[in-house]
N, C-alpha and C positions, 0 to 999 in steps of 0.2 A: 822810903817813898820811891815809886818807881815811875812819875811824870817824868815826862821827855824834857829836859831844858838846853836848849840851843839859842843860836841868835838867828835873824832873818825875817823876813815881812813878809804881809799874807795879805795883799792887797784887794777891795774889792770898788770898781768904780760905781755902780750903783750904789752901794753902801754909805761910802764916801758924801754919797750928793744927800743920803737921807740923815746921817745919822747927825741930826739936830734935840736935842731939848723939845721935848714937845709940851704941851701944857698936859696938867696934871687932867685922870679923866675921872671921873665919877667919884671925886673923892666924897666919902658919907660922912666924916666926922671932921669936928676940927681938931684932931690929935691927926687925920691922914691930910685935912687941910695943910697943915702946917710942915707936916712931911714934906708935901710936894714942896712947899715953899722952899724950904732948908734943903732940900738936894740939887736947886737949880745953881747953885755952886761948886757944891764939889761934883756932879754931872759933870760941867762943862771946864773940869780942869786941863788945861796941855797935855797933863801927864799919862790921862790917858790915851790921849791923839782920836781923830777925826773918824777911825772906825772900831765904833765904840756901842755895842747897844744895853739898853738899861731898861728893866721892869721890876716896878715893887708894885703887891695889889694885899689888898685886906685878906688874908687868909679865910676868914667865915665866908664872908660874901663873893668871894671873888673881883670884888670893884678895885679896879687897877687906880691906884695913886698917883704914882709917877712914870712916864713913858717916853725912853729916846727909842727910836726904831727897835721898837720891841718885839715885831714881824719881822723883822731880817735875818736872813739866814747866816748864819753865822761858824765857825769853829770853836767846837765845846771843850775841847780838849777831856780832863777827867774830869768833867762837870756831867758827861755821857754816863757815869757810873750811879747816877741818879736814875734814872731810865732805864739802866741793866736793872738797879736793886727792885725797883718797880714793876717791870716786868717778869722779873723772879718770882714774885713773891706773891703777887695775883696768880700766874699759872701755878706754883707749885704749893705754895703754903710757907709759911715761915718753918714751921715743924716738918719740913719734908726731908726727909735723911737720906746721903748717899753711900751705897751698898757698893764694896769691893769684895769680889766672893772668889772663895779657891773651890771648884769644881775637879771630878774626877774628869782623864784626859782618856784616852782610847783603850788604855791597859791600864790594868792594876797598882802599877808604878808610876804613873804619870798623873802629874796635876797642874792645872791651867788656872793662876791667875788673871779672874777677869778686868779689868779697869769699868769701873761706874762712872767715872768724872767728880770722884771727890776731890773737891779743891782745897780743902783743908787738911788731907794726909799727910803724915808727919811720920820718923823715922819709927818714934815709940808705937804709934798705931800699926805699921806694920810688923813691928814686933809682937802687940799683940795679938794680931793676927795669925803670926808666925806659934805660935806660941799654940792657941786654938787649934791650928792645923797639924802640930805634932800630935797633941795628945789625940784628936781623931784619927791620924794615920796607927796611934798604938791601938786601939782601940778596935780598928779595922785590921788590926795584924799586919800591918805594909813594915816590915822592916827597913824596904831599900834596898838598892839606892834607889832614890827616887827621878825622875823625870820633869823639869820643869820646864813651862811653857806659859806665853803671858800672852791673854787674847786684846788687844788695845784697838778694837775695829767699832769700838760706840761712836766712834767721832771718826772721820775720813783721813783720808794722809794729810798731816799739814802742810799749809801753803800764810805767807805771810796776805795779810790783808789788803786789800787797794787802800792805797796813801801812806801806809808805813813808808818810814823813810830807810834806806839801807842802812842796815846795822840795825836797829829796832827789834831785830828778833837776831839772838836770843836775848841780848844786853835788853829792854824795857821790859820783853812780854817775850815768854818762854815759845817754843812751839805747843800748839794747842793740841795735846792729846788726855786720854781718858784718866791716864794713872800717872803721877809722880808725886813729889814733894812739895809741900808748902815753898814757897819762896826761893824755888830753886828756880835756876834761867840756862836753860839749855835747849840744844835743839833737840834732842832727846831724853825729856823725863822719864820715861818709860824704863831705861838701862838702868840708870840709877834707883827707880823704886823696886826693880825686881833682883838687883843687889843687895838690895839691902833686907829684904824679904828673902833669899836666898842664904842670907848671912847671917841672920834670925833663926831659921831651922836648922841651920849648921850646930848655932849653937845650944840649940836642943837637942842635938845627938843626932839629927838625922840627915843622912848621908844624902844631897843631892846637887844637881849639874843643870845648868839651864840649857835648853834644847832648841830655844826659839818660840817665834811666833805660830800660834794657832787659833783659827774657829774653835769656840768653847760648845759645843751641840746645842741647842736647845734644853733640852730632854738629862743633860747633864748631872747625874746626883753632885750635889753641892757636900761640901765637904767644912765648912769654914767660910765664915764671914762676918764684917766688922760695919758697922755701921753707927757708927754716934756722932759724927759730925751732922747738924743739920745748918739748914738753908740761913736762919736768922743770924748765926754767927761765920758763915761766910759772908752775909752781906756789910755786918759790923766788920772785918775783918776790912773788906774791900773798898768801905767808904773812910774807913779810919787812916788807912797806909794807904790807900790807892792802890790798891796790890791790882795790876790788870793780869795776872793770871788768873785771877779768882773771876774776876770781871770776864773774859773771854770763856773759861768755862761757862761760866752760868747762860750764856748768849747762847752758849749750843744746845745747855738742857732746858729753854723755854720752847728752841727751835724742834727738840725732840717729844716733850711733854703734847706739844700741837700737832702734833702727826707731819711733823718738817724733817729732812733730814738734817745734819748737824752739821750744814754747810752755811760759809758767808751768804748767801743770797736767799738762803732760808732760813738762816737768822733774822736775818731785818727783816723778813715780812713774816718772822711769827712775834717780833719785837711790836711793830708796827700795827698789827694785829691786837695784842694786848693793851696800846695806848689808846686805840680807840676803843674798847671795853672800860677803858676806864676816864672814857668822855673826851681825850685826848686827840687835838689835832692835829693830824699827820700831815696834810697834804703838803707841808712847806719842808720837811723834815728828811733826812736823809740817813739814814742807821747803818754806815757801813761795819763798825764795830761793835765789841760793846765796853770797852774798856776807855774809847777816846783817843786812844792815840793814833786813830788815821786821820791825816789832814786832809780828809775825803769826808768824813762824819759832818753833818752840819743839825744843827738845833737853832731854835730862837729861844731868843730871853722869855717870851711869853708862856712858851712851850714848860722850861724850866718852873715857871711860879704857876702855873697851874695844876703842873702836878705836885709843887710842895702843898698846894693848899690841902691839897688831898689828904696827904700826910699828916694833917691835924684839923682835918672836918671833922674828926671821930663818926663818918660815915665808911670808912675804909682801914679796921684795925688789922688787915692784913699787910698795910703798909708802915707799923708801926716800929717794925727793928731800921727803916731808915731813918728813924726820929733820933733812938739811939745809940744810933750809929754812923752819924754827922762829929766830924772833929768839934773839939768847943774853943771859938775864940782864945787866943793865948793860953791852952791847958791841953791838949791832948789831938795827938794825929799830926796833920799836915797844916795844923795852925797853933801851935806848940808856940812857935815864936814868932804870930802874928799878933795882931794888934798892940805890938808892944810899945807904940812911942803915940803922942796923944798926934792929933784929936783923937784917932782910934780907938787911942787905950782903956777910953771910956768903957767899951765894949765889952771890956776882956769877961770871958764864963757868960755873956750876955747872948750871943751868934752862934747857930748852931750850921754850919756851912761846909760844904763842898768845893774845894780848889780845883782848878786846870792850869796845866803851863804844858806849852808846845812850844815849838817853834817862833819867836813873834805872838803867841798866844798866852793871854793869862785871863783868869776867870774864875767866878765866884758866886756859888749859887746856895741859900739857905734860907732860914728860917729866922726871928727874934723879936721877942715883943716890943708894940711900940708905949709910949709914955700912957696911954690908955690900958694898958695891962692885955690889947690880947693880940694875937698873931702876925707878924706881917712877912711877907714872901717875899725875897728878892733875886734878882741875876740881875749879875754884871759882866758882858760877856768883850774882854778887849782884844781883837785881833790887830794884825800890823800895829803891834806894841812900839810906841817910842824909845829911843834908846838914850833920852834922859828921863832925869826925875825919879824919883820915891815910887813905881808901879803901885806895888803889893800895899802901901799904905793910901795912895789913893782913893784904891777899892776899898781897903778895910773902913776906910772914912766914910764910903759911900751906906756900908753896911751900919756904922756907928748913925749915921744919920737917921736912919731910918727907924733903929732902939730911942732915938730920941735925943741921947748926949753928946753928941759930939756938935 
């Protein structure tokens, strides 16, 4: 998992004065009656402290149950990666695959490694890729040696984010460029994927040298390329570990998809962009990353469960690898060894949810039916976290409340 966990307070005075309990609003049943009832408890526990905000709402209808300042703007931490995978997934499709191509370089011996922004490249993919590009270089008669060059200009020079905290890159979130490896953290993916791409062809007999970076032409004959990773299983990937490499790529290829360039500020407004196509409202919202880990990113709770409703209105099955791709209560991801001690534990395999932890930050946004068998949405979103008490089971409890057993 690659959430940021530090200590420190994140204090907001307006916040402070609102974030009260508020009474439950349009509850339609008495199974969300009864919700609102049963959460006015663990709501208002110490343990989460006084800047705190909380939204649960009927998933079919949208009718919000339970509401502590549920408009407040708030730190999302990797609760943000709900809203990456969202906005993913509407611009590109779940089945949108990302292409890494070796193209011919200027001479007959030279070939340029493009970078596509696959966030899922892995050592073996470049192998077979490596692998593909020998037998065309025999094919094409190129004996060698060869020339190699690796064009990584899909995405701008990287710069870390407004709000990362020093150190942050490369230790949480890699530098964001086009080509490297899964799960690798450096300020240079780029060296190490065309090493090892490099070391691949070597070991198919063909003799070659890396040369540097280059413009790949347009017009380029392509030569070799791999494309099976797609979108649906980077965003499983990114909601399951919280991978914000995976997350910061895909921020750039919604910003590119939209005719944005693949920078920070054209990110968020082709992020921003996409929530509002999908009824979403922005105006309280603040998209500086897309991974969550700038303490500059802000969200509300409402924000959050409006667009889980989405996610199982079955009016939006393009949003459906985030259904799948929510850790499950005490079984798998970033909640492996949550809900384990009661009331919680009630829950466990019951919550399908999204963790954040920053700084002072922790947070919890998901899905899980309630005792009427159908949907219900929740964020719990704690900033300026206390520095006693049980956190993470206080939320978990909030979430078990709302399934019904706890």
């Amino acid at each position: 998992m690659t959430e940021r966990r530090l200590g420190g307070a994140l204090a907001g005075i307006a916040l402070l004065l609102t974030a009260t309990v508020a009474a439950p609003g349009q509850a339609s049943t008495t199974v969300d009656a009864q919700i609102a009832r049963d959460l006015r408890g663990p709501a208002a526990s110490s343990t989460l402290g006084p800047d705190t905000t909380i939204h649960v709402a009927d998933a079919d209808s949208g009718a919000s149950i339970f509401s502590r300042a549920a408009d407040a703007r708030q730190i999302p931490a990797s609760t943000m990666k709900v809203v990456t995978a969202a906005t993913a997934l509407l611009t590109l499709g779940a089945d949108h695959r990302f292409i890494t191509r070796v193209v011919r370089g200027d001479t007959r011996n030279a070939i340029i490694i493009v970078g596509g922004g696959d966030p899922l490249l892995t050592t073996s993919d470049l192998d077979r890729l490596a692998l593909r590009t020998s037998r065309a270089l025999e094919r094409q008669g190129v004996a060698g040696p060869v020339r190699l060059y690796v064009d990584d200009y899909l995405f701008p020079a990287p710069t870390p984010a407004q709000g990362w905290a020093p150190g942050d890159s490369p230790t949480y979130a890699a530098a964001v460029r086009p080509l490297g490896i899964v799960g690798q953290y450096s300020s240079d993916t780029v060296t190490s994927a065309v090493s090892a791409f490099a070391a691949a062809l070597r070991a198919r007999g063909v003799t070659v040298s890396y040369a540097g970076r280059a413009i790949a032409p347009d017009d380029a004959p392509e030569i070799a390329s791999f494309d099976s990773n797609r979108l649906s299983k980077a965003v499983g990937l990114m909601l399951l570990v919280s991978e914000n490499n995976v997350a910061e790529i895909l921020f750039r290829h919604v910003a590119l998809a939209r005719g944005y360039p693949a920078t920070w500020s054209s990110s968020s407004s082709a992020a921003g962009e996409a929530l509002r196509e999908l009824g979403i409202e922005t105006t309280r919202l603040r998209l500086v990353d897309g991974s969550g880990l700038s303490g500059s990113t802000r969200l509300t709770a409402r924000t959050l469960t409006d667009l889980l409703d989405l996610v199982v209105d079955g009016d939006h099955p393009e949003l459906e690898s985030i259904m799948t791709g929510m850790p499950v209560a005490g079984r798998t991801g970033t909640l492996t060894y949550r809900f384990a001690s009661p009331p919680a534990s009630c829950a466990k395999d019951e919550v399908f949810a999204k963790t954040g932890s920053l700084t002072g930050v922790s947070t919890l946004a998901g899905l899980t039916k309630g005792a009427d068998g159908e949907w219900k949405s929740f964020a719990v979103m704690v900033n300026s976290a206390p520095s006693y008490g049980n956190l993470r089971l206080a939320i978990d409890t909030i979430a078990a409340t709302v399934h019904g057993c706890a």
